[in-house]
N, C-alpha and C positions, 0 to 999 in steps of 0.2 A: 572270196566271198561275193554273192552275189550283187550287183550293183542296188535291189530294190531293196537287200536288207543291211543295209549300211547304216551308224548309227550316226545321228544328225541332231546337232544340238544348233539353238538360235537359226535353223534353216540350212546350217552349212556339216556338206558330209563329211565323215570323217571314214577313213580304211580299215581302222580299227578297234575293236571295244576293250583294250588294254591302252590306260592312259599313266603314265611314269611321271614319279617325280624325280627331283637330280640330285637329293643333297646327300650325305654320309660316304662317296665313292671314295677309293682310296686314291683317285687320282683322274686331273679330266681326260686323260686317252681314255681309261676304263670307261668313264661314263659313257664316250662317246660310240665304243665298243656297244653296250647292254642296250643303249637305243635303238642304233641297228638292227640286234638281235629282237627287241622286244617289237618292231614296227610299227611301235609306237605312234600316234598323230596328233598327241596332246601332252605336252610335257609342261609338268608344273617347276614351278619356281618362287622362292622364297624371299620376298621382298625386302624385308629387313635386311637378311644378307646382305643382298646385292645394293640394297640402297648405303647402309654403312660401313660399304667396302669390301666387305669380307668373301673370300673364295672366289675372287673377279675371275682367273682361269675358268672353274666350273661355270660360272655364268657364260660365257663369253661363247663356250665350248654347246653349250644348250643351247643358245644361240643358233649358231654353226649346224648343230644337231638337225634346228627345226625346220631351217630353211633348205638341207640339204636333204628334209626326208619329206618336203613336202607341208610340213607338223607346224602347228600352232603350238604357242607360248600363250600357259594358263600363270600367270603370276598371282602368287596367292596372300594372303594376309597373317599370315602363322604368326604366332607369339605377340596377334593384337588380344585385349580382356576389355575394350568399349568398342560402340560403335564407332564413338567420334574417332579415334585411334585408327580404325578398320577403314573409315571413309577418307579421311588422310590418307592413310597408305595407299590404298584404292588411286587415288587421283594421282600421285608421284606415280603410280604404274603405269596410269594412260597415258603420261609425258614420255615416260624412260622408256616404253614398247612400244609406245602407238596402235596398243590394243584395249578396247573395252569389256576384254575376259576378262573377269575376276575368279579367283575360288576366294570365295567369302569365309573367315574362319573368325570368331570369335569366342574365347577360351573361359570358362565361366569358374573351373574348377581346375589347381595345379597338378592334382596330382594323378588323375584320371583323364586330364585334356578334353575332358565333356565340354560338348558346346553350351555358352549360356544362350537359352533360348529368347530372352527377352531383349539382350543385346541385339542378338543377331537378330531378330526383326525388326527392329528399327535400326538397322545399319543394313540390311537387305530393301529394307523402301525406299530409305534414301537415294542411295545408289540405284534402283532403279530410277528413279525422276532423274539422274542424273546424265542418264544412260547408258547405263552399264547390263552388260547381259551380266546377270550374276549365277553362281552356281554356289550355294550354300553348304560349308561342311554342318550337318546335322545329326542327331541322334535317329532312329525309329518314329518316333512319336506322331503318329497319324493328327492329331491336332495339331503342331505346332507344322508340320508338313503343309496340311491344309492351309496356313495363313501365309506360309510363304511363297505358293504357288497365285494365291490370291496376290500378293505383293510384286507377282510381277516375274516370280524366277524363273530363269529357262529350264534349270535341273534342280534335280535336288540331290541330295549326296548322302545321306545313310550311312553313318559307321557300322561296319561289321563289330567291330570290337576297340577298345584305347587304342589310339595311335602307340604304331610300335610293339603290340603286345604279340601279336602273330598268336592271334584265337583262334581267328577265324567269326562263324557265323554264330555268335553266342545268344544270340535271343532271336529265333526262329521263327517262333509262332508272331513277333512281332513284326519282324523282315514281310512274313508271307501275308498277315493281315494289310500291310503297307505296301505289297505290291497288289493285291486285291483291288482294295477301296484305290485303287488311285490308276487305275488299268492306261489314264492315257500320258501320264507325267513320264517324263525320262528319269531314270532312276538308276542312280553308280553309288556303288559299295565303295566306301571309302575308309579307309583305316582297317588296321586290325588283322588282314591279311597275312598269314603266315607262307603258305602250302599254294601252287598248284591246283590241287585236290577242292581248296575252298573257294580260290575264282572259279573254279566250273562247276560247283555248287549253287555259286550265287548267278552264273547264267542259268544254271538250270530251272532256277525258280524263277526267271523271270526277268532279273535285273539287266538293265543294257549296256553296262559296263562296269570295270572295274576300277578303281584309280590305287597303285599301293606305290609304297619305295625302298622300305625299310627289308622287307624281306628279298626284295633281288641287292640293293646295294652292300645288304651284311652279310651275302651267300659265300661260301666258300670260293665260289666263281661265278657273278654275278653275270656275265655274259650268259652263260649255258641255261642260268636261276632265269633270266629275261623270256629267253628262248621255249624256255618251257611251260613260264606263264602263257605266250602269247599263246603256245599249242593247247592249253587249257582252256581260255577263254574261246578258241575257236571249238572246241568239242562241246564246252558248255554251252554256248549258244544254238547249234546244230543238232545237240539232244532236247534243247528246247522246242525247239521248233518242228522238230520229229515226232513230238508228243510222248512224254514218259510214260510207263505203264504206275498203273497207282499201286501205291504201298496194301497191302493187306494184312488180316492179324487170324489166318489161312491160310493152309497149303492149296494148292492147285497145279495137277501135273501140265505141264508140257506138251506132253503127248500123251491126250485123251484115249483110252483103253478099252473102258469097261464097255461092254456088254461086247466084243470082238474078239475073235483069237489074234493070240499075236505070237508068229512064232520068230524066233532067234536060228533064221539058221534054214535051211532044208534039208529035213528028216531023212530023208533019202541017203 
């Protein structure tokens, strides 16, 4: 990739626009496998886990991952439902990493994992004064976008679909009015990712990265699943940038004909 199209969050580049998270692997070799493959430079992490113990290998192993690939550690807030909960967490993270990335998540709704929007912006301001580059998991929602960019966020994060459901890009017209109106924000599909097929969809419209985990760490062979995202996101980005040709509701030949002879062949 070329150095000037690099994707750059709070100032600092990153190699690549496929960002992994680490949980559900069947074991931490494996993970540490699928990061390689996926060349990854932003690996998320689940704080709770890690702060109550649980999966210390996998942790340890992302660790290991990040420092040997270069890769920053995104520790994130998953299975907060307040702010105050989310801002807690937050601060235990900047102790235990010595980093001020957060992915911001607060859960508003059990059964869908939608973010509460009210939450999460006043747990996104906060943490900004605090000093925290934040990256918010969010819905679509061009208003509630707007005030968190106002609040201070470096990125914003967009579900593609529920965590875990592997949709893909379920509300379109919404995704693309939101990468419209907001032409200069950094903008990652987060959740919902199933397929290949749908990261390089969502580069193609536009977006600057992907973040997923559930569909490389449940793959039948999640190494090769990584490998292939990564070759996605690089095709989606590079047809981005190449300029699509626009949809039409027309035929339109290829190879303009009319008023020409066109032979097949010579007659002779």
């Amino acid at each position: 990739m070329a150095h000037h199209d690099l994707l750059s969050i709070a100032g600092v580049p990153l190699g690549s626009r496929l960002l992994l998270g680490t949980a559900g692997y069947a074991s931490p070799a494996l993970l540490g496998e699928a990061i390689r493959a996926s060349g990854s430079q932003l690996l998320t992490l689940g704080l709770k886990r890690s702060v109550q113990g649980g999966d210390n290998g996998f942790v340890e192993l992302a660790l290991q991952a990040a420092r040997a690939q270069g890769a920053r550690l995104l520790p994130n807030t998953a299975g907060c439902h307040t702010a105050r909960e989310a801002i807690q967490l937050a601060c235990m993270a900047r102790e235990l990493y010595g980093t001020a990335w957060i992915k911001l998540e607060v859960i508003g709704d059990a059964h869908t994992l939608q973010p509460d929007p009210f939450e999460l912006l006043e747990a996104a301001r906060s943490l900004v004064k605090l000093g925290f580059t934040v990256l918010p998991y969010c819905t679509e929602d061009l208003v509630l976008c707007r005030r968190l960019l106002d609040a201070g966020c470096a990125v914003l994060m967009p579900w593609g679909a529920p965590i875990g459901s592997g949709q893909g890009l379920i509300n379109l017209p919404g995704l693309r009015t939101l990468r419209e109106r907001l032409p200069d924000a950094t903008l990652i599909i987060d959740a919902g990712l199933g397929a290949p097929s749908q990261a390089a969809q969502a580069l193609e419209l536009g977006f600057d990265a992907v973040l997923l985990n559930s569909a490389v760490a449940q793959a039948r062979d999640p190494v090769a699943m990584a490998g292939a995202f990564a070759d996605a996101v690089r095709a989606g980005r590079a047809a981005y940038r190449a300029g699509l040709m626009a949809p039409q509701d027309f035929a339109r030949a290829s190879t303009p004909v009319s008023g020409h002879p066109y032979l097949l062949g010579d007659a002779r």
